[in-house]
C-alpha positions in Angstrom: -21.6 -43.8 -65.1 -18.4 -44.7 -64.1 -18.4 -47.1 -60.9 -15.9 -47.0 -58.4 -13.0 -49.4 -57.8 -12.9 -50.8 -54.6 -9.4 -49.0 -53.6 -11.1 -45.4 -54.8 -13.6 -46.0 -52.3 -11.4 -46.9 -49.4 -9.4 -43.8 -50.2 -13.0 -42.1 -50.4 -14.1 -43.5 -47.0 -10.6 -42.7 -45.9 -10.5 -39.0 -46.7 -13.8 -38.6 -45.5 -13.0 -40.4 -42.2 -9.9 -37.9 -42.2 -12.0 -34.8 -42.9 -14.7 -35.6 -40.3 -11.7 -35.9 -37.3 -10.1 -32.7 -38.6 -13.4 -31.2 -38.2 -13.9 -32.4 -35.0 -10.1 -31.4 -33.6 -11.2 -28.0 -35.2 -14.1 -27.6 -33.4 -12.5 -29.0 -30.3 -10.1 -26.3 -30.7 -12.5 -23.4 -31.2 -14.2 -24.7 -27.8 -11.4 -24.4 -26.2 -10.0 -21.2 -27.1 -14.0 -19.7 -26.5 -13.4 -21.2 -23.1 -10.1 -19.7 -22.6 -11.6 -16.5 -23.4 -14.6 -17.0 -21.4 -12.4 -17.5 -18.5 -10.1 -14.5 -19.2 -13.2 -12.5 -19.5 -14.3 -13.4 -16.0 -10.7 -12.8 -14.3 -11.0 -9.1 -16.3 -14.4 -8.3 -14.7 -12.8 -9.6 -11.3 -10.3 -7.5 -11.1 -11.9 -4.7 -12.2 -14.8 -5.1 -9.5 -11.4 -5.2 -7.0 -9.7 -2.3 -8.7 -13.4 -0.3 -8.6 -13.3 -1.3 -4.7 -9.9 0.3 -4.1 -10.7 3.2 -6.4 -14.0 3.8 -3.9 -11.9 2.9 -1.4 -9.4 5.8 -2.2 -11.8 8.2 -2.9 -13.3 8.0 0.7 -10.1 7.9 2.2 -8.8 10.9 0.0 -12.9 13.3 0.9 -11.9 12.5 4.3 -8.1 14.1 4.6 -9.2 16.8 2.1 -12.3 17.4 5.5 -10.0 17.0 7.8 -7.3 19.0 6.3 -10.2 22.0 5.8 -11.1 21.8 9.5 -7.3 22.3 10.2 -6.9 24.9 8.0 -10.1 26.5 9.7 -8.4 26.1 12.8 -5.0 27.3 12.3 -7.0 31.0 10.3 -8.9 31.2 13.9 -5.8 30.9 15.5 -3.9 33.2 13.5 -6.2 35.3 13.9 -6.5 35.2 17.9 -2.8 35.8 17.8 -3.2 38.7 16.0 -6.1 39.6 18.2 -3.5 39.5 21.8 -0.5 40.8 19.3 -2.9 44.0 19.1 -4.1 43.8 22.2 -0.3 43.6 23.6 0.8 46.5 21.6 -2.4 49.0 22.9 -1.4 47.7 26.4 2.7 48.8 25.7 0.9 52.0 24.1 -0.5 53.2 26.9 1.7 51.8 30.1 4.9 53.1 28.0 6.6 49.5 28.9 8.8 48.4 25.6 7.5 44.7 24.7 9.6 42.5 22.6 6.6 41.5 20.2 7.7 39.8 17.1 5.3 39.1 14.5 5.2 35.1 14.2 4.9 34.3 9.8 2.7 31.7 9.6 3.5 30.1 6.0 0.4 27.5 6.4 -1.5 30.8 6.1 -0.1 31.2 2.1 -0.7 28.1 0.3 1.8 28.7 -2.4 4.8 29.6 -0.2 6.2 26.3 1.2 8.2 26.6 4.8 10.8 24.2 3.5 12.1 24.1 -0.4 10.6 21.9 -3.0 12.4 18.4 -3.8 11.5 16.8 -6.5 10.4 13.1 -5.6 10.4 10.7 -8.8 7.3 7.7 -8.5 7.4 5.0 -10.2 4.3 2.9 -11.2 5.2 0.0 -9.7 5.3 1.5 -6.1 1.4 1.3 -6.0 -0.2 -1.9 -4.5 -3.4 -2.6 -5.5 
């Protein structure tokens, strides 16, 4: 067996010494990166709770225009259709009296979906106009 000088073992302890601290700054490091990511994953799941909220939030607000905007559209066939009711009624009146009434029929472009009152524009949106 060959025994060691005394400077082999000093180099021995030292590399040893040496690979024990780089162990230990490795380790260190992979602590603190699993940290880093345990925090990022926690800022993640908070701002997606706070984007879920507004989502929810946004929803609701959109189911209750889309109500309201049915109960106006309910509205504005009843009264379209009352108009047309005293239009009629206006017409069997000038019928029979022989009076000449000025009755113009009043379009009502809320009544056709697809036909806008005013032209189309196209309006450009950019991402970045939404505050969440």
């Amino acid at each position: 067996m060959s025994s060691l000088t005394n400077d082999e073992r000093k180099r021995k302890r030292k590399r040893m010494l040496s690979n024990r601290e780089s162990a230990r700054r490795s380790r260190t490091r992979k602590q603190q990166r699993l940290d880093d990511l345990m925090n990022l994953a926690a800022q993640l799941k908070h701002q997606n709770s706070q984007i879920d909220a507004q989502i929810n939030l946004a929803t609701q607000q959109y189911i209750t225009v889309e109500s309201e905007n049915a109960i106006l559209r309910a509205q504005l066939h009843e009264l379209a259709e009352r108009l047309h009711s005293v239009n009629s009624v206006l017409r069997m009146v000038e019928e029979a009296s022989g009076m000449a009434m000025d009755i113009p029929e009043i379009p009502i472009p809320l009544l056709k979906p697809r036909q806008l009152p005013c032209t189309a524009q196209t309006i450009m949106a950019n991402a970045d106009m939404l505050q969440f």
